[in-house]
N, C-alpha and C positions, 0 to 999 in steps of 0.2 A: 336490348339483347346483350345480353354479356357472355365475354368470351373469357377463354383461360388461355396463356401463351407459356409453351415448356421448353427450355434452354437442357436439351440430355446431355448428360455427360455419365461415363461410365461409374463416376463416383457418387455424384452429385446432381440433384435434376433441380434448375431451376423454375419457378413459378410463378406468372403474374397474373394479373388480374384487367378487366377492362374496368369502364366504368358501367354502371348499368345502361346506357343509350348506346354503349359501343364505339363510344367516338376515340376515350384515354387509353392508355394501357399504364399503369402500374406494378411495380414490384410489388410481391406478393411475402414469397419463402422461399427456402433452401431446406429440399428435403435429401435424404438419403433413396441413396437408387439398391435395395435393398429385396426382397423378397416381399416385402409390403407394400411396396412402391404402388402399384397400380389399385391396390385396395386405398391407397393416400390422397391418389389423386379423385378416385369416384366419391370420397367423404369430399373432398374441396370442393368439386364441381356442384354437389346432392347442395352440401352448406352455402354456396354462392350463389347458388341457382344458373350454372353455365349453360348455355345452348350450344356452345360449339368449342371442339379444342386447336391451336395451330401451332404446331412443332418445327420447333427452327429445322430445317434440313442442311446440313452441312454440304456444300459442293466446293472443287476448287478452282484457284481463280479461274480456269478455263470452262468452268461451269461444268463439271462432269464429276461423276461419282465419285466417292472413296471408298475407304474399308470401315468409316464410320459412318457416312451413309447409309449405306448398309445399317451397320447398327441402329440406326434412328428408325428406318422404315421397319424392322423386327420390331423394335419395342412400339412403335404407331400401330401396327396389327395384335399384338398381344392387348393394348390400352383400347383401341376400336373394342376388342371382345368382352371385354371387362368392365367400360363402360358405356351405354347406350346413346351416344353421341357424336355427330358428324367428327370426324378430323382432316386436318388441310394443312398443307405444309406452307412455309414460307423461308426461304434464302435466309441463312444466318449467315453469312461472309462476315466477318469482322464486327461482329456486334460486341466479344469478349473483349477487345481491341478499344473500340468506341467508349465504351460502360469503361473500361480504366482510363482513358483519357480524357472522362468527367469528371474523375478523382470518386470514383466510387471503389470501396476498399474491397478487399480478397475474399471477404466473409460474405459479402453481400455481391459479387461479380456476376454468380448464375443466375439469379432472379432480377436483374437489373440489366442482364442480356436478355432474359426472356420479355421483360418490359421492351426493348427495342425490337424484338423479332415479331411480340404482338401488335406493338406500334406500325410498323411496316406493311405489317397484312390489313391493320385497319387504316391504315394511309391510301392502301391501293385499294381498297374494297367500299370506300368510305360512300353511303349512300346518300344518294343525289336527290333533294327535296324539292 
């Protein structure tokens, strides 16, 4: 099963990818968070063959909502409609943070966060043989 992991950012949404068994997560892309945007992610998902998408959800350190919270949950409901696939969020707390203290550069930050947000959800969901 493979999954797609989305790092939003108002500018910028990053993208990654799993492995096909679901176990890896890899960086993907960095697209534009644009008026296309969710017609970009249903061409990934259709091209990849995704079964499920999981959106970093922003909360602060005290685990409670923000005013981009918010944001992430509007844009999961709009992407829910637009593409025919489960979505599940998972805790981004400092994954932007993390992905620059691997030394991964400016260009590639968002999709190299969404590799650790997808990592995380397939760490805790990891099925048991």
């Amino acid at each position: 099963m493979r999954y797609l992991g989305i790092d939003y950012g108002d500018k910028r949404i990053g993208i990654a990818l799993s492995d096909e068994r679901g176990v890896f997560a890899f960086p993907f892309s960095t697209i534009e968070n644009d008026k296309k945007v969710i017609n970009s992610i249903k061409k990934i998902c259709s091209e990849q063959e995704v079964e499920k998408i999981i959106v970093g959800l922003p909360l602060s350190f005290s685990m409670q909502e923000t005013e981009q919270t918010q944001k992430v949950k509007e844009f999961a409901q709009k992407l829910g409609k637009g593409v025919d696939l489960p979505i599940e969020f998972e805790n981004e707390i400092l994954t932007s943070k993390m992905a620059g203290k691997q030394g991964v550069g400016k260009q590639n930050i968002d999709e190299s966060s969404a590799a650790l947000i997808l990592q995380g959800w397939l760490d805790r969901n990891e099925i048991k043989n």
